[in-house]
C-alpha positions in Angstrom: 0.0 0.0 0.0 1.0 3.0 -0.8 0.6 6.7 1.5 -0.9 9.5 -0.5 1.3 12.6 0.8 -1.2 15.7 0.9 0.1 18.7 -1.3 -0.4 20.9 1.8 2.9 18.4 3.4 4.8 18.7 0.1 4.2 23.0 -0.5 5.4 23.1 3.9 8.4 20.7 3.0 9.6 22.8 0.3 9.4 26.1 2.3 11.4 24.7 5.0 14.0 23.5 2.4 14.2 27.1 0.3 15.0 29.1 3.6 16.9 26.4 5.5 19.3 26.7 1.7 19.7 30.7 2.3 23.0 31.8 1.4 22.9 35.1 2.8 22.8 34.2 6.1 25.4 36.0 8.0 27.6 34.4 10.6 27.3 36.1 13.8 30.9 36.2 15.2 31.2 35.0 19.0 33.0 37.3 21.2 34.3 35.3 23.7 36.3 37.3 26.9 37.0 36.1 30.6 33.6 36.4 31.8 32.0 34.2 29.5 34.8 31.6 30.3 34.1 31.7 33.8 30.4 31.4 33.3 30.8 28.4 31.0 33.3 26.8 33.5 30.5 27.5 36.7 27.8 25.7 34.2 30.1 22.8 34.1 31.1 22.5 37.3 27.1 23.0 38.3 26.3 20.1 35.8 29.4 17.5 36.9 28.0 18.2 40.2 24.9 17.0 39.9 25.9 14.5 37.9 28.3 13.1 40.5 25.4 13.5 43.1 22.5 11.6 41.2 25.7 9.0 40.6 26.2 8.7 44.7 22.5 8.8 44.9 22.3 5.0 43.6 25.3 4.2 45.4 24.6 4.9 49.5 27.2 2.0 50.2 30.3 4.5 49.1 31.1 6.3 52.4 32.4 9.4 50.8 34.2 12.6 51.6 34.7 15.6 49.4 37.6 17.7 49.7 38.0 21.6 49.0 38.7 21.0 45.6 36.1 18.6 44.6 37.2 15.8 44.6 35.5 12.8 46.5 36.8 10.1 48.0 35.9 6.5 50.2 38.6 4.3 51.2 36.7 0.6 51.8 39.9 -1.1 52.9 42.2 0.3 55.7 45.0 -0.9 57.1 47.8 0.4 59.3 50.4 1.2 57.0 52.5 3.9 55.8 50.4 7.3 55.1 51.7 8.6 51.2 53.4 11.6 50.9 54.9 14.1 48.8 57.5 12.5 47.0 57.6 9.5 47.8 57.3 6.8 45.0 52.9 4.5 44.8 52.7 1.6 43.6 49.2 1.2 42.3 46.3 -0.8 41.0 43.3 0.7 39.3 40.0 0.7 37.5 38.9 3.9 35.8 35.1 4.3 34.6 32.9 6.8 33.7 29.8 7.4 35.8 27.6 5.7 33.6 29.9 2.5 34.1 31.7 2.0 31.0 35.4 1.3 31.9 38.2 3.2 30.3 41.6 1.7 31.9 42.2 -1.3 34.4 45.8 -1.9 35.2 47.1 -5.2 33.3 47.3 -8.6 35.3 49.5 -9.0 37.8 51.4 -5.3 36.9 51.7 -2.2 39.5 51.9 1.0 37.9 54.5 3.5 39.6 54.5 7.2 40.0 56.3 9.7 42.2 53.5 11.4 44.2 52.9 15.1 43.2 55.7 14.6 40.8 54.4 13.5 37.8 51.6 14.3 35.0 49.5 11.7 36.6 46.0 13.6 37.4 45.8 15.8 40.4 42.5 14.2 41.5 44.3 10.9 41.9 47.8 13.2 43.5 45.4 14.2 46.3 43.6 11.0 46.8 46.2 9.0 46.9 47.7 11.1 49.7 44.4 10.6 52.0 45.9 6.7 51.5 48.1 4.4 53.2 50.2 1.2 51.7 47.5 -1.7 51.3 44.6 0.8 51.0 42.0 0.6 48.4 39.3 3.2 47.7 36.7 4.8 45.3 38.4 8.3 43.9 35.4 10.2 41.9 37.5 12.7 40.3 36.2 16.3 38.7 37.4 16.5 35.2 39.1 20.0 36.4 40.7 17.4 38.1 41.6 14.9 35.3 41.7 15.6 32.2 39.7 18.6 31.6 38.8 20.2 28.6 40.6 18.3 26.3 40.2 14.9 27.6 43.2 12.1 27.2 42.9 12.0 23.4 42.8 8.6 23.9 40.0 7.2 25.6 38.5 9.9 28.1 36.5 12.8 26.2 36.7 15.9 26.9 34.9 17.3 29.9 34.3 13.8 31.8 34.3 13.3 35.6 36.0 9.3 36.4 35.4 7.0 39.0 38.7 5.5 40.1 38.9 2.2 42.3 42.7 2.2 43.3 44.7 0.2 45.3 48.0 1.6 47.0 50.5 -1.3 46.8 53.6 0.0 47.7 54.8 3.1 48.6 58.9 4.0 48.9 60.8 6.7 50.0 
């Protein structure tokens, strides 16, 4: 069978298609200046934030702290060992995901991953979090992307503007 379109449909579909082909539209330049930046950074923050929070939300079980900067953080396994400091050298196992789930890095089998705390690129969510640690420690890091990788993501995996969820384990730690 075959749908009879009306002319009225056909005479509304061409209109739409004659002005949406207007070539004398003019672009409107943007003016961009440090107010509009800040705004645009507040609305992200405002929108990470409440993602984050509907995210927690479903998951009551994560004992969670925030920090000053924004980042939150639950450790689920203590122990008694070594706090981590500045300088010193972690030894680490992790799972990064996205707040939807998806995972974006797990460390390989049977591999620690090595970094000198606050002196390297590695994120400065995971800097800080890793200092509220200590050696055998595992905990949930749900890092701001002002904190990760921020407006340009990893150009790898993590897009641009993207909060993680980090489930790290602090191996080691040396001097």
């Amino acid at each position: 069978m075959y749908k009879i379109v009306s002319m009225r449909s056909i005479f509304f579909l061409l209109i739409i298609v004659l002005f949406s082909c207007n070539s004398n539209t003019k672009k409107k330049e943007i003016e961009w200046n440090k107010k509009k930046s800040i705004e645009m950074n507040q609305r992200i923050a405002i929108k990470e934030k409440l993602n984050i929070a509907m995210f927690l939300e479903h998951r009551k079980m994560l004992k969670m702290q925030q920090t000053g900067s924004g980042l939150y953080y639950g450790i689920y396994k203590s122990t008694l060992g070594d706090s981590a400091k500045t300088g010193m050298e972690a030894g680490v196992r992790y799972v990064i995901t996205f707040l939807n789930g998806d995972t974006c890095y797990v460390t390989p089998k049977n591999e620690i991953v090595y970094f000198k705390i606050d002196k390297t690129d590695i994120e400065s969510g995971v800097q800080e979090g890793i200092k509220k640690m200590k050696e055998g420690e595992k905990a949930v890091l749900i890092v701001p992307s002002h904190l990760a990788h921020g407006i340009t993501g990893d150009n790898n995996k993590i897009p641009p503007i993207t909060p993680l969820v980090i489930d790290i384990e602090l191996l080691k730690l040396n001097n």
